[in-house]
C-alpha positions in Angstrom: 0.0 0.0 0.0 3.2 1.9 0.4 3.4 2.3 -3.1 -0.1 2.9 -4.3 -1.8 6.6 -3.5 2.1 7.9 -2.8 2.6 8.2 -6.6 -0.1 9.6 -8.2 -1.0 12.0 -6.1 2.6 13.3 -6.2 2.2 14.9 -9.7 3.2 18.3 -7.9 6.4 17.3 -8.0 6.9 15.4 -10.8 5.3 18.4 -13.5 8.7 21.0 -13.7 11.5 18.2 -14.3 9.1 16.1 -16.5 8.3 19.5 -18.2 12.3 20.1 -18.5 13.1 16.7 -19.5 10.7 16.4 -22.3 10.0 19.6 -23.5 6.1 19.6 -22.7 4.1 22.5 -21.1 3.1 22.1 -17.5 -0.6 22.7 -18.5 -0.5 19.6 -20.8 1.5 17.5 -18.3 -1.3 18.7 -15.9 -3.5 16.6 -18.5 -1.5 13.5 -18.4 -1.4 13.5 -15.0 -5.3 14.3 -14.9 -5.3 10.7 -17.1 -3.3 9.1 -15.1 -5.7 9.9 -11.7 -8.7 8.9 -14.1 -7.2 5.5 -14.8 -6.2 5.0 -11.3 -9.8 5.6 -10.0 -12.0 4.9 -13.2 -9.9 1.8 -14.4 -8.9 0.4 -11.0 -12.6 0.7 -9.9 -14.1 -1.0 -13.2 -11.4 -3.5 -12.5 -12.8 -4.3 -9.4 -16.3 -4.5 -10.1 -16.1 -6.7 -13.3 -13.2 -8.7 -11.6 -14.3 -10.0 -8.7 -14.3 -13.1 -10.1 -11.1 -13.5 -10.6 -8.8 -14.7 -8.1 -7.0 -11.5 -5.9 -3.5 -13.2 -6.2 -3.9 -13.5 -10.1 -5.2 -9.3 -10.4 -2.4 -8.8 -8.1 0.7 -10.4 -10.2 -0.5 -8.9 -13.4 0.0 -5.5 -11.3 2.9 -6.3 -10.7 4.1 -7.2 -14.2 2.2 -4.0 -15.6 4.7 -1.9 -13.7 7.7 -3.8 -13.9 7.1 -3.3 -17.9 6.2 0.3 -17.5 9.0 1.1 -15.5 11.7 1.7 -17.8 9.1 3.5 -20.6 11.1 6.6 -20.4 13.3 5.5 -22.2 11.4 4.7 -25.1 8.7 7.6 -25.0 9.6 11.1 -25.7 5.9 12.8 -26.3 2.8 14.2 -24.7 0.8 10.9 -26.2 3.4 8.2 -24.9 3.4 9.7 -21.3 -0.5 9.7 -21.4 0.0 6.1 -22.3 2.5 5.2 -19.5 1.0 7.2 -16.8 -2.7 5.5 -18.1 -1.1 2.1 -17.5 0.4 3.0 -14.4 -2.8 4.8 -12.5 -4.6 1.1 -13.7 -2.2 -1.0 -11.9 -1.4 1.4 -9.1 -5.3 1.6 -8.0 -6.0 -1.8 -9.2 -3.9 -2.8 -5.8 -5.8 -0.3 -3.8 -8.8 -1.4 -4.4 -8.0 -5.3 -3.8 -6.3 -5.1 -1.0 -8.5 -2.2 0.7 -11.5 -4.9 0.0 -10.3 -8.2 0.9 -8.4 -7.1 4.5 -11.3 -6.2 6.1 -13.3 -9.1 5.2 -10.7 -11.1 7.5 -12.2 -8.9 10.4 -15.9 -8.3 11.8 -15.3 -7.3 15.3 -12.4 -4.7 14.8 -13.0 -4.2 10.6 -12.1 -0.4 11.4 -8.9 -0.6 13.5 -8.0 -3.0 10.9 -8.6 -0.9 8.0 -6.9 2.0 9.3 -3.9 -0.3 10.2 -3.3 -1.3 6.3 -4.1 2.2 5.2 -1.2 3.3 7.1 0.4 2.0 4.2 -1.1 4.9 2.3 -0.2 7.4 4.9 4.0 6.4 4.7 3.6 6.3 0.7 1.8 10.2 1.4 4.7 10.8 3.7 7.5 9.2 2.3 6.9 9.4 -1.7 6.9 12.8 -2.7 10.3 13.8 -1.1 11.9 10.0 -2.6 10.3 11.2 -6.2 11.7 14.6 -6.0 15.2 13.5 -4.5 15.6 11.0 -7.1 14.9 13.3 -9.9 17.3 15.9 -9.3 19.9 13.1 -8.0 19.8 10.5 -10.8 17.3 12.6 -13.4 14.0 11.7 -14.4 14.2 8.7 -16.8 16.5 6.6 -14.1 14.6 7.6 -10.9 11.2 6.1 -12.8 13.2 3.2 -13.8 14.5 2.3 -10.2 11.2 3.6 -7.5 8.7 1.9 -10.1 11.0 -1.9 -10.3 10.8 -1.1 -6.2 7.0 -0.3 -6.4 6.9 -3.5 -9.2 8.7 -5.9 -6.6 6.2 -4.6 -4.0 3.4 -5.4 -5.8 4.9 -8.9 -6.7 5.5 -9.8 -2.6 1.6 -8.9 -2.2 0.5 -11.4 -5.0 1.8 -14.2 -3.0 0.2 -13.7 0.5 -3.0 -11.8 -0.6 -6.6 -13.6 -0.6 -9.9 -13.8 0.4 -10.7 -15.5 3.6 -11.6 -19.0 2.8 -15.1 -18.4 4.3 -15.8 -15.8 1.7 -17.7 -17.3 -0.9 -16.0 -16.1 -4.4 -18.8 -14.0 -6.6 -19.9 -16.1 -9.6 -21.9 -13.2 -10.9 -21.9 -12.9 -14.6 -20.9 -9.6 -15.9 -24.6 -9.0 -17.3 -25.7 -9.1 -13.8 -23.4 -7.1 -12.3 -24.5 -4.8 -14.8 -28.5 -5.1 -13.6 -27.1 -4.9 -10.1 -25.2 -1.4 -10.8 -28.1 -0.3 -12.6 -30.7 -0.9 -9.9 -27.9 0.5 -7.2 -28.1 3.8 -9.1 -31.0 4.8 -9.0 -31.4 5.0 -5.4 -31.0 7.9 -3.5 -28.4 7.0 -1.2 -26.3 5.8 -3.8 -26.2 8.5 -5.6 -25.6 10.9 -2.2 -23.0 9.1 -1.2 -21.3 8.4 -4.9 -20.8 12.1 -5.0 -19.8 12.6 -1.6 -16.9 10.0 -1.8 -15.9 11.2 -5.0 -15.3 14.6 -3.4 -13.9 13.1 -0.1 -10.7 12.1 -2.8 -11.4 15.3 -4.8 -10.1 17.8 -2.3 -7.1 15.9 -1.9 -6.5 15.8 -6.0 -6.9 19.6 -6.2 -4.8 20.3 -3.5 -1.9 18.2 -4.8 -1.9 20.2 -7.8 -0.3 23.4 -6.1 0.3 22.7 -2.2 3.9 22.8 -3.2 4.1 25.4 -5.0 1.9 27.3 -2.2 4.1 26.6 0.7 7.1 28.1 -1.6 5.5 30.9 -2.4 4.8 31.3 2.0 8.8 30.9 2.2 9.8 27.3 2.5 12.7 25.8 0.4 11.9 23.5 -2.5 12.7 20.8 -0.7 11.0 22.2 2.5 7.7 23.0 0.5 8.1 19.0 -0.6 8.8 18.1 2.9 5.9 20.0 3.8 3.5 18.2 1.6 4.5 14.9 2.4 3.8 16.1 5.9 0.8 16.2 5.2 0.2 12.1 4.7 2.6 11.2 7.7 0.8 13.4 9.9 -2.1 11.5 8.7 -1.0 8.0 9.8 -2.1 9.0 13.2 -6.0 9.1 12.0 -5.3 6.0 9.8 -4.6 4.5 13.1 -7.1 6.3 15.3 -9.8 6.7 13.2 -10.1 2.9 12.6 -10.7 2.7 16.3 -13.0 5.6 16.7 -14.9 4.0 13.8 -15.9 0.9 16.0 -16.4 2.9 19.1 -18.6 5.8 17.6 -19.6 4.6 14.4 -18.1 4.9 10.9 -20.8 7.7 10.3 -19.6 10.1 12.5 -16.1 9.5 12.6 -16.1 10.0 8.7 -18.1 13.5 8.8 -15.7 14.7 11.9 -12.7 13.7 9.2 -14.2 15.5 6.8 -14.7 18.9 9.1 -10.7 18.4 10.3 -10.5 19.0 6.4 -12.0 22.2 5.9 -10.9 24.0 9.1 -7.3 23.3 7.8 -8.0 24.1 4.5 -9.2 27.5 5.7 -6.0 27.9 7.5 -4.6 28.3 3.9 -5.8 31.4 3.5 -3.6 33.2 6.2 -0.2 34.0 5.4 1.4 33.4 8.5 4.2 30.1 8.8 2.4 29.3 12.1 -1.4 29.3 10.2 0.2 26.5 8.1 1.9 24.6 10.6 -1.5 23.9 12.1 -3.3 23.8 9.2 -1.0 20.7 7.9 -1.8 18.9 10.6 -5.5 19.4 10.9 -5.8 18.7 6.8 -3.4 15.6 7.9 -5.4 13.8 10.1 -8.9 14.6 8.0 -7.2 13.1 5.1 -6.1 9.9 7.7 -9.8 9.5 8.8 -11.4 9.9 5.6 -8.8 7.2 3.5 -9.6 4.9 6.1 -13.1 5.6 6.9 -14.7 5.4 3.8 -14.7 1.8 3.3 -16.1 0.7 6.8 -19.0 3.5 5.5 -19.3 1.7 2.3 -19.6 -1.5 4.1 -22.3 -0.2 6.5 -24.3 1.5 4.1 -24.5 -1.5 1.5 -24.1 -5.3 1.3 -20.5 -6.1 1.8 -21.3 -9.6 -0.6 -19.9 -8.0 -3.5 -17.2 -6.2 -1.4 -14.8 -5.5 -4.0 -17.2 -4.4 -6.5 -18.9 -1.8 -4.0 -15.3 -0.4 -3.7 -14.7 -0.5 -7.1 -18.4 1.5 -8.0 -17.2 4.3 -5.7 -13.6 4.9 -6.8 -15.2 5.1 -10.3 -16.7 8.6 -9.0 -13.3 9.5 -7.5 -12.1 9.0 -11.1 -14.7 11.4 -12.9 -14.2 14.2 -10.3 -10.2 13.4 -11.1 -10.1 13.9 -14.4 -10.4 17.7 -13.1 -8.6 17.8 -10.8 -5.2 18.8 -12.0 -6.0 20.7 -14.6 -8.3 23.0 -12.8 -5.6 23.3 -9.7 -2.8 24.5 -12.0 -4.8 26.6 -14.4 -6.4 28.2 -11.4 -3.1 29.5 -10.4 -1.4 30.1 -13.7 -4.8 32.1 -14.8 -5.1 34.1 -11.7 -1.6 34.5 -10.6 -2.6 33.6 -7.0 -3.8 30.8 -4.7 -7.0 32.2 -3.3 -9.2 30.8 -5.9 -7.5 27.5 -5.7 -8.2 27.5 -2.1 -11.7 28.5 -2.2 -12.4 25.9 -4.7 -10.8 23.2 -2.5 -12.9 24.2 0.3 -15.7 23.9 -1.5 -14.9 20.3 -2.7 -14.4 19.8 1.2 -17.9 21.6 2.3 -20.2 19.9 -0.8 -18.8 16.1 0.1 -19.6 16.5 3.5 -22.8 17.5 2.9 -23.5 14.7 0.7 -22.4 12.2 3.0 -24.1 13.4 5.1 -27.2 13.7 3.7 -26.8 9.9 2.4 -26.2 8.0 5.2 -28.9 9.6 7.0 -31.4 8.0 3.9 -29.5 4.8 4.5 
């Protein structure tokens, strides 16, 4: 899990030397890394409801394959279209292992499914945490084409490791559904009204996230941190939140996944609204408040899935929602960095990441009070 969320969402970092090494605008690299956060969510998530019947280990191995090829495409690729490709591939097989193992780990659990979930999410949080500043370190130490080549044959090997000890507990029956039905299922889950509440507001729970990854670095520069500080700072951001991973799996099971979810979400948009001051101190506290919201809500949201619908098709529920993630993805970047490079500040930025923050909540809200 390491591996998974820690490299697409630092596209922050990787826009200026991909920009230098290949020649390509950093509004148009915005848009492959806009693809490559579609195909994470969108691909990953069709992935995992139309392949529930095949066997986790399997799905897991040709991960690992898909970025042990992909790893040294840099070397091979030298436009705007072949980076769309690579990144596309990559986002598949990247959320593709999110969405397995996020599935099948709590199944193993029913009295302490949140504590659990927040322990393998902490994954998430030291990927967060530890990626950006490895990505950045490694491009300006060994360059751009290298630095892919060895983190990805890491992030490959990874991947490989998990195929060989990840399954379903035995006492899970395996989904025979035909892909027809799964089709008649979606449809019918549609068109209720929690569904479709909660489909928007977990696609803006990730959202928020997306946007601000687009110019949090570039923000905290611009307050006076270093480069590397401004990296630091960000990947902050995801170590601070392996405290909530933690925690909020436990307050999950003691208060309920409802609550503990929304309270996430509120830690969000206080910190977010920190942003707007100018003051070091204002974004000290505001890391760490937008920290451990982001904690609680990457670790919440699948006990809330699994409350609010049947957990039978467990990987397929996951796999509907990070579809919306995907949609509201395709967005994401593009609308962070032309926000900036259109209005020459961060204060439109901010005010639309808050509002990702405010809408989401509200939708959960106002979903799981239907369910």
């Amino acid at each position: 899990m390491v591996f998974t969320f820690g490299t697409p969402l630092s596209y922050g970092i990787f826009r200026d030397p991909f920009s230098a090494a290949f020649g390509i605008s950093s509004v148009a690299l915005s848009g492959v890394f806009a693809l490559m956060l579609f195909s994470f969510f969108i691909g990953s998530g069709l992935v995992g409801v139309f392949g529930v019947r095949l066997p986790a280990r399997a799905l897991l191995l040709a991960c690992a394959l898909t970025t042990g090829v992909v790893a040294p495409a840099l070397y091979v690729v030298d436009s705007v279209v072949g980076l769309a490709v690579v990144f596309a591939l990559l986002g598949v097989a990247l959320g593709t292992v999110v969405v397995l193992i996020a599935s099948i780990i709590p199944r193993w659990f029913e009295r302490r499914r949140g504590a659990a979930t927040g322990l393998i999410f902490v994954g998430n949080g030291l990927g967060l945490f530890a990626l950006p500043p490895v990505w950045q370190f490694a491009f300006s130490e060994v360059g751009v084409r290298r630095g892919f080549l060895l983190i990805l044959s890491v992030t490959a090997g990874s991947f490989f490791l998990a195929s060989l000890v990840c399954r379903r507990p035995r006492w899970v029956e395996q989904s025979s559904a035909t892909a027809g039905e799964l089709l008649a299922w979606l449809t019918a889950l549609g068109r209720t009204r929690t569904f479709q509440l909660l489909f928007l507001g977990v696609a803006l729970s990730f959202a928020w996230y997306q946007l601000l990854a687009a110019y949090a670095v570039e923000l905290f520069a611009y307050r006076g941190l270093t480069e590397a500080g401004a990296s630091a700072a960000f990947g902050l951001i995801g170590g601070v939140s392996i405290i909530s991973r933690i925690g909020g799996g436990y307050l999950g099971d003691m208060m309920g996944s409802r609550r503990a979810f929304l309270g996430s979400l509120g830690c969000v948009a206080v910190g977010i609204s920190l942003l707007f001051a100018p003051l070091i101190p204002a974004l000290v506290v505001a890391i760490f408040l937008i920290g451990l919201g982001l904690g609680g809500c990457a670790t919440l949201y699948i006990p809330l899935l699994m409350d609010s619908f049947s957990p039978e098709k467990d990987t397929a529920i996951v796999g509907v929602f990070n579809v919306g993630a995907g949609i509201a993805a395709l967005a994401m970047p593009l609308l962070g960095t032309a926000s900036v490079d259109y209005t020459g500040g961060y204060t439109v930025a901010i005010l639309l990441t808050l509002a990702m923050t405010v809408i989401g909540f509200w939708s959960v809200a106002a979903g799981t009070t239907i369910s």
